[in-house]
N, C-alpha and C positions, 0 to 999 in steps of 0.2 A: 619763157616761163620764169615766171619771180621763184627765189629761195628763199626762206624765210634767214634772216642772221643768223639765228641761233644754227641756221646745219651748214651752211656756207663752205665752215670749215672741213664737214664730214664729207662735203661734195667733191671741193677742192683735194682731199687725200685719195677720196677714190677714184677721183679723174685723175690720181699721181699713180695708181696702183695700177691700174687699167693702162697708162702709158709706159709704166716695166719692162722694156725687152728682155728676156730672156735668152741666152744664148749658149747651146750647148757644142761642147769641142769636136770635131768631127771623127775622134777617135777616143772613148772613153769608158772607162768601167771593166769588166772582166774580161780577160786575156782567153786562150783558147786553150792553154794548159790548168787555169782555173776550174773554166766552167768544165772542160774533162772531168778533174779530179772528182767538181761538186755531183755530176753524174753520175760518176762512177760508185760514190757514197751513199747515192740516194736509191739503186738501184741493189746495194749489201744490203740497207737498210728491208729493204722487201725481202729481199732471201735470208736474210735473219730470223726473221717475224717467220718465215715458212717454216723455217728448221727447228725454230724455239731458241736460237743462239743468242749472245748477245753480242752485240758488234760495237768496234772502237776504230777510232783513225789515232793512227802515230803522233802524238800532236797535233795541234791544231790543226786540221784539215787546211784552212788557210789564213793567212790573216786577217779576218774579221770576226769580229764579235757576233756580228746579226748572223752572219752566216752558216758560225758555230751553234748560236742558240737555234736556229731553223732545223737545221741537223737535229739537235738534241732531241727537237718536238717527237721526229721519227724514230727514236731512241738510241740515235749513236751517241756513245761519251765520246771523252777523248784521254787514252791511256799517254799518260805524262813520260815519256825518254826517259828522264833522268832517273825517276822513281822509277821504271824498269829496266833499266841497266842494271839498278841496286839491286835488280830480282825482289822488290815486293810489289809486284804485280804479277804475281808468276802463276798465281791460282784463280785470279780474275779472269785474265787473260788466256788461261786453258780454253782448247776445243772452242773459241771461238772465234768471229770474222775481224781481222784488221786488215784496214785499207790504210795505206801509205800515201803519204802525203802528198800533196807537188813538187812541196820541197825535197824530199827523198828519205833516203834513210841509210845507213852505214851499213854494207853487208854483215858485218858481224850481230845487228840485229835482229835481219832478214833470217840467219839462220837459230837463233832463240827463239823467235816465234814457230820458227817451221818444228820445232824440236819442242814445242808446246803443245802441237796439233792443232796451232790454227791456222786458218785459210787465208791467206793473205793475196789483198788485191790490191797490184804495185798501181798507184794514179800519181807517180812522180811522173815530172810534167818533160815530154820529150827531148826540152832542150836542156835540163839536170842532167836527164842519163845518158846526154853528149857527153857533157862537160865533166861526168862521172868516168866515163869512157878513156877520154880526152886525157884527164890525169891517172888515171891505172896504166898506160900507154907510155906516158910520159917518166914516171918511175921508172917505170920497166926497163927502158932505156937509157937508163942511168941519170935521166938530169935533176938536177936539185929543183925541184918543183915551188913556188909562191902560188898563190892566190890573192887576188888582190877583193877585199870583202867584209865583211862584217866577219871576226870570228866568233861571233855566237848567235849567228843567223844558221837556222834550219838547214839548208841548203850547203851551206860551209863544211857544217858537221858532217854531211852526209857525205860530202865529196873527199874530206880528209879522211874518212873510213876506206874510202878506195886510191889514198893515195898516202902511205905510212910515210914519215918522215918530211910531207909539204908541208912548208909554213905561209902564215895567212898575216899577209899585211895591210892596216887599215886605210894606210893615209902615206903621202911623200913624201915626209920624215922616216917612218917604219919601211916604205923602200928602200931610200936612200943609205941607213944601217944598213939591212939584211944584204944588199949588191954590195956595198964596201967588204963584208965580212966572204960574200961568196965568188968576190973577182974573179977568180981563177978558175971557177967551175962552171961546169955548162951547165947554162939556166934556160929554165922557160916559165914563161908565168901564163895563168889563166886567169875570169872574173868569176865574180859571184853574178850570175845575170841581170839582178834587178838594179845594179850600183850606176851610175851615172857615167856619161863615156869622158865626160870632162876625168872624172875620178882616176878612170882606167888610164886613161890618157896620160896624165901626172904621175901615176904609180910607173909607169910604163919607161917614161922617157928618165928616172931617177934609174934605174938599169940599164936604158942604151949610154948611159954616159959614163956607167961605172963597167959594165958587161956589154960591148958593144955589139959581139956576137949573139947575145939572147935570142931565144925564141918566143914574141908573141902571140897567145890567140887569142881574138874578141873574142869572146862565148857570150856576152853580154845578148840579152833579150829585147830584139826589135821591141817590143810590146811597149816598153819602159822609155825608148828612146822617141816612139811614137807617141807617145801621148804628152808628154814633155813637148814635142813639136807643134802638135792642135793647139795645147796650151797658149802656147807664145801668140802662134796666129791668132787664135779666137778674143788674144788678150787686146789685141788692136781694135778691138769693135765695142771694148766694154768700158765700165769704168771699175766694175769693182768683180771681184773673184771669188768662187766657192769651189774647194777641194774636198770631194767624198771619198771617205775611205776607210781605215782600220789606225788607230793611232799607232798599234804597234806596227803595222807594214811599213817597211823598207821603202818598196815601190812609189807609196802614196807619201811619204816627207820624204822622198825626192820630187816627186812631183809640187810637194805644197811646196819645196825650196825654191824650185821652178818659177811659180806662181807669185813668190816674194821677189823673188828677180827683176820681174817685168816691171816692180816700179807702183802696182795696183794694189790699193789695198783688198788685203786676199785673208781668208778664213781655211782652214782645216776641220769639218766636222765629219764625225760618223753617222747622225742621222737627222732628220727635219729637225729635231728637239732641240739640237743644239743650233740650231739657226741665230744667231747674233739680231737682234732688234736693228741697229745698222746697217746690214744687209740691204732693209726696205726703204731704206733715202738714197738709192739709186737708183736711176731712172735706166741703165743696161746692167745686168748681173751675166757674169761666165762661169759656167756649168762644167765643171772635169768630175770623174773618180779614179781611181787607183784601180789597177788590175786585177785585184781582188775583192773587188766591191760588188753585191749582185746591183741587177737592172732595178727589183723591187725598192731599192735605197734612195736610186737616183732618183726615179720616178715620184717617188715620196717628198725629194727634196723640192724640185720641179712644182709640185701642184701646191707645195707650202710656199715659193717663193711666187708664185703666181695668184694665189690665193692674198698675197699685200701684206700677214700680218703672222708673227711666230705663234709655233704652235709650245714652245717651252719658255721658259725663262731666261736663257743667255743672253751677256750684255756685252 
């Protein structure tokens, strides 16, 4: 079959688009204390509507955007911690349903809500109310407690509510002080689970050098260490990288840092929209999300990248 010149070129890009592989990581997208939570949310949301209540999750339900807007449709907000710590949400928040996040919540809030009369349904995600457990144990017993974590991730807050007096260090510099100053006392450290085990790793060994007798626990979340590991694999068969996720999540820029590792030029987007025009001059593309990302995101990104051509303007 003859092509006339003039579409030669149009033929040529969608014989380029048409030969796209696409290749997704064999462990990716929501975690199983996630999709919990998100159940758990969407299931108050119906028994709200029954009761005439209104319903909130403690913070973000989880980190994503899309996830929170999807919620919202069903009419959960989301009552902001900080503003109700202040107590001005105290009359919003009357008689009505809060679900607790995955990432948890500070007993001391648990009981302001229960002293509001509302119903709270805990979707903090199994392996927090370890590591929540883990450190209430750990004071109790006298050791001077670290966490190694983001201190003003979700989860942090919650865990330093059941552990008074543990401090939270970010990095092997902030180890390295806190073991100098705590030599002589008996230490143990825990993680925040979404942190990288390189991270733990490093925070870790800046305490057996200074506290040789320490006590370690990984608490850190298979979930985050597996999908970091797909990653790497899947990254061998492509040429270029897409991470889905929530820009604020944790999980997911460690994963994109992951992704920047391997060496491939790699993207971090939250939805098809933000797809980069470059993206499409690759002949394999690798497909991750972040454990907090739904399936409907991936799948969205998926039939955009297979589709040859962005659906937004990112360059």
């Amino acid at each position: 079959m003859l092509i006339p010149h003039k579409r030669l070129a149009e033929f040529s890009d969608s014989l380029y688009t048409a030969l796209m592989q696409i290749v997704r990581a064999q462990v990716l997208g929501m975690c199983m204390g996630v999709r919990r939570a998100e159940e758990k949310a969407k299931k108050a949301a119906g028994r709200a509507s029954e009761l005439s209540k209104p319903v909130f999750t403690y913070g973000p339900l989880i980190h994503n955007p899309q996830a929170v807007q999807a919620l919202e449709t069903l009419g959960v907000r989301v009552l902001e911690p900080e503003a109700f710590e202040r107590g001005e949400l105290d009359e919003q928040a009357k008689n009505s349903i809060v679900v607790i996040r995955a990432h948890g919540a500070p007993p001391e809030a648990l009981l302001r809500l229960e002293s509001l009369g509302v119903e709270v349904i805990d979707a903090t995600c199994p392996r927090v109310v370890k590591s929540q457990k883990k450190a209430a144990s750990l004071i109790e017993k006298g050791y001077s407690l670290a966490i190694a974590g983001d201190r003003s991730h979700g989860e942090v807050t919650g865990i330093l509510g059941y552990a008074p007096g543990a401090v939270v260090v970010q990095n092997a510099g902030e180890a390295k002080a806190l073991a100098k100053e705590w030599e002589r006392k008996p230490i143990a450290l825990i993680a925040q689970t979404t942190i990288k085990k390189s991270e733990y790793d490093a925070i870790a060994a800046e305490f057996e050098v200074y506290c040789p007798s320490f006590l370690a626990f990984d608490t850190l979340c298979p979930a985050t260490a597996e999908r970091q590991k797909a990653l790497k694999k899947m990254a061998e068969k492509v040429e270029a990288l897409v991470v889905v996720g929530g820009k604020n999540s944790a999980n997911t820029q460690r994963l994109f840092m992951a992704a920047k590792e391997t060496g491939k030029p790699a993207w971090h987007i939250e939805t098809a929209l933000e797809l980069p025009k470059a993206i499409f001059t690759y002949r394999s593309v690798g497909l991750t999300a972040g454990a907090s990302t739904p399936d409907s995101v991936v799948d969205d990104v998926e039939a955009t990248l297979m589709k040859g051509e962005p659906d937004g303007h990112a360059s």
